[in-house]
C-alpha positions as CSV (number, residue, x, y, z in Angstrom):
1,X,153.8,58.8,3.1
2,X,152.8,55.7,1.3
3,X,150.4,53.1,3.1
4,X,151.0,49.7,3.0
5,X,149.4,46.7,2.2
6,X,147.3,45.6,5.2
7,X,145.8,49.8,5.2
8,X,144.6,48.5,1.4
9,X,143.5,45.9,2.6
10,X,141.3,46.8,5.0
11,X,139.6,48.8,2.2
12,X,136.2,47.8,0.3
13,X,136.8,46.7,-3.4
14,X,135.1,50.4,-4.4
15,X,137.2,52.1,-2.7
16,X,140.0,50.2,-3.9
17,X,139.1,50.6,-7.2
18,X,139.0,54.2,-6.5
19,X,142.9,54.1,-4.5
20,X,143.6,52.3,-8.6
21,X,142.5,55.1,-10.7
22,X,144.0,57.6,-8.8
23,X,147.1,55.6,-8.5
24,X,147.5,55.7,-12.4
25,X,146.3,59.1,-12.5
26,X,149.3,60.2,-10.2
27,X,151.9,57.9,-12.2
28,X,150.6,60.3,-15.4
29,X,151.4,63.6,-13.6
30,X,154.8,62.3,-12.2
31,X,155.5,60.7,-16.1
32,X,154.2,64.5,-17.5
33,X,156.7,65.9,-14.9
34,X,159.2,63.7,-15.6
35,X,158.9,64.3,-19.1
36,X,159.1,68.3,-19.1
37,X,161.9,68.3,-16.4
38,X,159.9,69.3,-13.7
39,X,160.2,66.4,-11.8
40,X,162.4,67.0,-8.4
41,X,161.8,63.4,-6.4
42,X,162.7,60.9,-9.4
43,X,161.8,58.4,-6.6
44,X,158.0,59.1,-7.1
45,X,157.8,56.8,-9.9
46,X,159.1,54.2,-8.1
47,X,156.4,54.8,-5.3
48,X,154.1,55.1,-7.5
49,X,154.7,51.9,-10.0
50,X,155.0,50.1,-6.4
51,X,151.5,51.2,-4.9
52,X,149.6,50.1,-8.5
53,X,151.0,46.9,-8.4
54,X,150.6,46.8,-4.4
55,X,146.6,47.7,-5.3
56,X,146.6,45.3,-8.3
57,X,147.6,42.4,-6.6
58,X,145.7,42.7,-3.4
59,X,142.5,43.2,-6.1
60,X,143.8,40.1,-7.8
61,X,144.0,38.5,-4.5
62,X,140.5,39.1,-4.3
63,X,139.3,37.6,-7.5
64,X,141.2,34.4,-6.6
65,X,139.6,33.9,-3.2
66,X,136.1,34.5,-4.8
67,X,136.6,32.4,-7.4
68,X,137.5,29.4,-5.0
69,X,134.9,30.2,-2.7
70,X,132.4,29.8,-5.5
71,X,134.0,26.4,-6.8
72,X,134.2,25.2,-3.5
73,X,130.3,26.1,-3.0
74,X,129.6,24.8,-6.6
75,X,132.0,21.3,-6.3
């Protein structure tokens, strides 16, 4: 069952960095599955492409809010 957003979220930005890797790391298997015809749930790779850019943007997310807080602190 795939989480959602806010469960990212709620994560620290090593752990999310961690939920990233093995995102991409699953997207390989189901592309190496895919690829031998193995693959049973084509759907997967649509979950999967979904949850990396689900973890990328909340990361992103991130980066912007840190970056205002320290041009806020800074201007």
């Amino acid at each position: 069952m795939a989480k959602k957003a806010q469960d990212y979220r709620q994560l620290d930005d090593a752990r999310l960095d961690h939920e990233i890797n093995e995102a991409y790391r699953a997207l390989f298997t189901l592309r190496f599955q895919h690829a031998s015809r193995q693959l049973e749930n084509y759907r997967a790779l649509r979950e999967a492409r979904r949850t990396i850019a689900r973890l990328r943007t909340i990361k992103r997310e991130r980066q912007l809010a840190a970056l205002a807080k320290q041009e806020k602190a800074h201007g």
